[in-house]
N, CA, C and O atoms as a MOPAC input file, in Angstrom:
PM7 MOZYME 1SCF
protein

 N    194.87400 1    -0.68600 1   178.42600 1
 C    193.89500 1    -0.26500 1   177.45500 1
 C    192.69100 1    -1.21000 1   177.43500 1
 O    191.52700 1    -0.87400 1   177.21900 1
 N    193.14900 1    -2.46000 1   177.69800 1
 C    192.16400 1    -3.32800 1   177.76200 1
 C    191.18500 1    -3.42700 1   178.84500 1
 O    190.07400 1    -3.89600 1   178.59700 1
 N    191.46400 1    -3.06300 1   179.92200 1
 C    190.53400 1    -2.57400 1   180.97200 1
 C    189.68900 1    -1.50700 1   180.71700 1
 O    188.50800 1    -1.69900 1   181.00500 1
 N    190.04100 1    -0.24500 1   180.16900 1
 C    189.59700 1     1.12000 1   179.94800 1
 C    188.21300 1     0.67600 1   178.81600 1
 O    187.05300 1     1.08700 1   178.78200 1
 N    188.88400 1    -0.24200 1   178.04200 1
 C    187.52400 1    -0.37500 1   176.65700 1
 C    186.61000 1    -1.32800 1   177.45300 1
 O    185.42700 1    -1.18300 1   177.14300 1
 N    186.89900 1    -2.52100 1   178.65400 1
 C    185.86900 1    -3.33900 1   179.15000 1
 C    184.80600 1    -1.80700 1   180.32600 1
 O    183.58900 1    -1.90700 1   180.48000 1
 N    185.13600 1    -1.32400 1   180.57700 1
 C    184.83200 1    -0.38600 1   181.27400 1
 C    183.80500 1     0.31200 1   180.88800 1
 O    182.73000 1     0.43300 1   181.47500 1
 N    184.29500 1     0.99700 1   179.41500 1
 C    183.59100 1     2.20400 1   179.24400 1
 C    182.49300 1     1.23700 1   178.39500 1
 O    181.35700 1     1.70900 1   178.36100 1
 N    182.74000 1    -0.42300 1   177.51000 1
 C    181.22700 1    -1.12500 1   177.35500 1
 C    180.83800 1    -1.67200 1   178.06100 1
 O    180.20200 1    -2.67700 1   177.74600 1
 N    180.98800 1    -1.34900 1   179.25900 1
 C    180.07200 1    -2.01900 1   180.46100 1
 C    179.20700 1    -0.89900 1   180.99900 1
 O    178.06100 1    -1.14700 1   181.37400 1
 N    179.78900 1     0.52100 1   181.06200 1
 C    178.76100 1     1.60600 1   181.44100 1
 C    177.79400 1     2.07700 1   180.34600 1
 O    176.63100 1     2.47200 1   180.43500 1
 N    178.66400 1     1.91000 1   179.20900 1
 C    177.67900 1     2.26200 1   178.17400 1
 C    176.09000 1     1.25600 1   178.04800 1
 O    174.93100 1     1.64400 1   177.90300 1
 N    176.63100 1    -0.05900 1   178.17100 1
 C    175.84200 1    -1.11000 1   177.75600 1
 C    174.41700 1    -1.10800 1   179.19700 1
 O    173.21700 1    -1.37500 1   179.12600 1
 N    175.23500 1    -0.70600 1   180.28900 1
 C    174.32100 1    -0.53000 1   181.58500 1
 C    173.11700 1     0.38900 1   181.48800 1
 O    171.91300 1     0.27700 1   181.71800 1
 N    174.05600 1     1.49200 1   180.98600 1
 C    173.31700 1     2.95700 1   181.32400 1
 C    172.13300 1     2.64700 1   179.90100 1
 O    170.92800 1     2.81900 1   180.08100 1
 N    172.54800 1     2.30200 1   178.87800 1
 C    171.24400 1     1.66600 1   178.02300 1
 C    170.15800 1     0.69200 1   178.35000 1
 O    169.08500 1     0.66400 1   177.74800 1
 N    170.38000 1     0.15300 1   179.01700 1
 C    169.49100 1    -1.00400 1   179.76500 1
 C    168.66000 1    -0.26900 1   180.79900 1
 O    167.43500 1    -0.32600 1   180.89600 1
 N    169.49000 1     0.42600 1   181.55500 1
 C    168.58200 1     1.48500 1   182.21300 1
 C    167.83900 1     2.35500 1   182.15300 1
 O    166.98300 1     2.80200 1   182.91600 1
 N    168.33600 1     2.70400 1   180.79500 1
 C    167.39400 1     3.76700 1   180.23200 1
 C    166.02900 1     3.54500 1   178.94800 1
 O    165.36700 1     4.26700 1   178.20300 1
 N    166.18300 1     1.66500 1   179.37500 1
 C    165.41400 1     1.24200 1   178.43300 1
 C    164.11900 1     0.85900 1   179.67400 1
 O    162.89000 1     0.92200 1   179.70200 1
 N    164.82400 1     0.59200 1   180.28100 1
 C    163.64000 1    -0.28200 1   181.39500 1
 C    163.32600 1     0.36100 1   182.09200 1
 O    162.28200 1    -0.04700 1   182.60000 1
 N    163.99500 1     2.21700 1   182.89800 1
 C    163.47400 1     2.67900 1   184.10700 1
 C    161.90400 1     3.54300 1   183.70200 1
 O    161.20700 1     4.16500 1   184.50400 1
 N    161.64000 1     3.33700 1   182.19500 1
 C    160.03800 1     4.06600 1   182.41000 1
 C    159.21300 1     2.96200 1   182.84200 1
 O    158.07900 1     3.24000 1   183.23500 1
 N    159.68200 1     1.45700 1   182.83600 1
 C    158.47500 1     0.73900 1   183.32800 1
 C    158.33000 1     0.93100 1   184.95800 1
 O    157.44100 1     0.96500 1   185.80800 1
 N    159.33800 1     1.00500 1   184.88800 1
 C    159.38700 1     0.80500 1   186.49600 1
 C    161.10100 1     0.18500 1   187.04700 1
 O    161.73100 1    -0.61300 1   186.35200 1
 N    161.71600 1     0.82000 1   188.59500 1
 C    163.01300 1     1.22100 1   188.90600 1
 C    163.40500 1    -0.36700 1   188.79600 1
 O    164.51500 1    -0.63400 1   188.33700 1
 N    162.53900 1    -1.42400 1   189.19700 1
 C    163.23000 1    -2.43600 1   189.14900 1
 C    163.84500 1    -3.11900 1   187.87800 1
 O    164.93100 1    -3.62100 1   187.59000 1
 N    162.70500 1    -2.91500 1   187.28500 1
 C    162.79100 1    -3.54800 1   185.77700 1
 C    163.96600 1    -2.81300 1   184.95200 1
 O    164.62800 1    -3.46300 1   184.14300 1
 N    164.28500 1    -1.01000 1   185.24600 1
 C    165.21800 1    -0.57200 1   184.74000 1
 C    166.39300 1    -1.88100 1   185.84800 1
 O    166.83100 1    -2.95100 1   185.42500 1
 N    166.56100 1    -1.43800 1   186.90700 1
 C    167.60800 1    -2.26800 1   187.54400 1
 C    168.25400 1    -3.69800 1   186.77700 1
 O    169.43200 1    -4.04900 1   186.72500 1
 N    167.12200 1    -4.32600 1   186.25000 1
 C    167.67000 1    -5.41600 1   186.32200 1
 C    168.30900 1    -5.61900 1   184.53800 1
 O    169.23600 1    -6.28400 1   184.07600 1
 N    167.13100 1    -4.54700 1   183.81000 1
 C    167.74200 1    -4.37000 1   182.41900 1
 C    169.03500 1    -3.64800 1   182.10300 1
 O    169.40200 1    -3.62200 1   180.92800 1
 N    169.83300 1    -3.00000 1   183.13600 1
 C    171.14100 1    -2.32000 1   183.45800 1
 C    171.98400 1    -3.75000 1   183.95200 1
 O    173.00600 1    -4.02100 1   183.32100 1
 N    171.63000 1    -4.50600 1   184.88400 1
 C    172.37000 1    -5.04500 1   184.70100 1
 C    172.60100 1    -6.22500 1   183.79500 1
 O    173.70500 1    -6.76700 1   183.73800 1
 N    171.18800 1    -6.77300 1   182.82500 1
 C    171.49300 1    -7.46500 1   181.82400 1
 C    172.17800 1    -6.76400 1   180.71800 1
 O    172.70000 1    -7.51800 1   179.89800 1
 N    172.29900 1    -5.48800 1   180.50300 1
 C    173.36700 1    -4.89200 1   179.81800 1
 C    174.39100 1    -4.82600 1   180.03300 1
 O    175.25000 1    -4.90100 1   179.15400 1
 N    174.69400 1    -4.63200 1   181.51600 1
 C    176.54400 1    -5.15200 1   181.57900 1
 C    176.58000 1    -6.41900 1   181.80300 1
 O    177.03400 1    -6.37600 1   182.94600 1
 N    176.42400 1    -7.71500 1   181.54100 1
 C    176.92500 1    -8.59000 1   181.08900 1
 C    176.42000 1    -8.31500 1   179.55600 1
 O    176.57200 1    -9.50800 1   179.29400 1
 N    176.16700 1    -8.02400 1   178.88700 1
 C    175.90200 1    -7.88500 1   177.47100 1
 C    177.03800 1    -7.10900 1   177.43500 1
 O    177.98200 1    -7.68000 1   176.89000 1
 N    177.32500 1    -5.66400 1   177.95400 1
 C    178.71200 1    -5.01400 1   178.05700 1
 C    180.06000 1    -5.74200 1   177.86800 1
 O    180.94700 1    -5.50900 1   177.04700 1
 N    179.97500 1    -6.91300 1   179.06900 1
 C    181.00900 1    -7.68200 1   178.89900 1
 C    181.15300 1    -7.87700 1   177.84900 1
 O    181.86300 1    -7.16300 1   177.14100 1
 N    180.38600 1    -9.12100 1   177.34400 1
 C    180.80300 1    -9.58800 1   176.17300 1
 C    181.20100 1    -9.04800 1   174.58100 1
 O    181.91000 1    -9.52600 1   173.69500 1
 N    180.36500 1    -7.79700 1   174.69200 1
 C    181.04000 1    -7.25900 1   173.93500 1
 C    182.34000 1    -6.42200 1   174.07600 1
 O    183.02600 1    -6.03800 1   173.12800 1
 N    182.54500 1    -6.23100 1   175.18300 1
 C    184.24800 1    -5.12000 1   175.71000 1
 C    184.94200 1    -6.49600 1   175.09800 1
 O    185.40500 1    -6.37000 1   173.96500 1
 N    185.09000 1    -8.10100 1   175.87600 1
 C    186.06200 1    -8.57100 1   175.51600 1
 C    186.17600 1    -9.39600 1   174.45200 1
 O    187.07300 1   -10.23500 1   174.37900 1
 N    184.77600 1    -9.12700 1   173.04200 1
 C    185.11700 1    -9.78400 1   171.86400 1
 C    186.15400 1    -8.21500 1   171.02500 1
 O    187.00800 1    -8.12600 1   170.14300 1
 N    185.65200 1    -7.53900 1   171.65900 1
 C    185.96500 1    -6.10600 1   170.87100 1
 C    187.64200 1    -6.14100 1   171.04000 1
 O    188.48500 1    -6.00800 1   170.15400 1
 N    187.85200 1    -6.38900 1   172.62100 1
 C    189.45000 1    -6.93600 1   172.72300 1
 C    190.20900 1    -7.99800 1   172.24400 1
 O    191.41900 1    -7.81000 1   172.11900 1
 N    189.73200 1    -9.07800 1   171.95100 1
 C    190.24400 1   -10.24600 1   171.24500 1
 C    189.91800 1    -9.61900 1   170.15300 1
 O    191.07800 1    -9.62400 1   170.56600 1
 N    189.47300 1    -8.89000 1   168.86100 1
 C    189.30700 1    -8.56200 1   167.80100 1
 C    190.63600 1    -7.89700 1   167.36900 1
 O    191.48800 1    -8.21400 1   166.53800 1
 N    190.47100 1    -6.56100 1   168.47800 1
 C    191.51300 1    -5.67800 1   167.54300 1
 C    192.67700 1    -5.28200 1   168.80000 1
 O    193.34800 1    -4.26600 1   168.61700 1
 N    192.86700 1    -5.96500 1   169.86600 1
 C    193.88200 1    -5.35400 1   171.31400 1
 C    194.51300 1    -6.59000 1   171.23000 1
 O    195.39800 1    -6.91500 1   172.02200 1
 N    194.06300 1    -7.40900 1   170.19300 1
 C    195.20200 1    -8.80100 1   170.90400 1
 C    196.35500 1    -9.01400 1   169.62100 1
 O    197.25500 1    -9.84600 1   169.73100 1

C-alpha cells in the first residue's frame, strides 16, 4: 500500500508541475514536473509515516 500512495503522489505532484510550467515553455514544464515529484516524494512518504505506519 505504501508503494501505491508514493506512486500515485508522485504522478499527481508531476503532472501538476507540468501543467504549471508547460505554457511557458516544454522545458520549464520539464523541469517543474520534475520538481514536483520530488515534492511528490516527500509528501507520499510523510503521508506514510502519518497514517501507514
Amino acid at each position: 500500500m505504501k508503494k501505491i500512495i508514493l506512486f500515485i503522489s508522485i504522478s499527481l505532484f508531476s503532472w501538476l508541475g507540468w501543467w504549471l510550467g508547460a505554457p511557458v515553455g516544454i522545458m520549464t514544464g520539464y523541469f517543474a514536473s520534475v520538481a514536483g515529484g520530488m515534492i511528490g516524494v516527500y509528501v507520499g512518504v510523510k503521508f506514510n509515516r502519518a497514517y501507514l505506519d
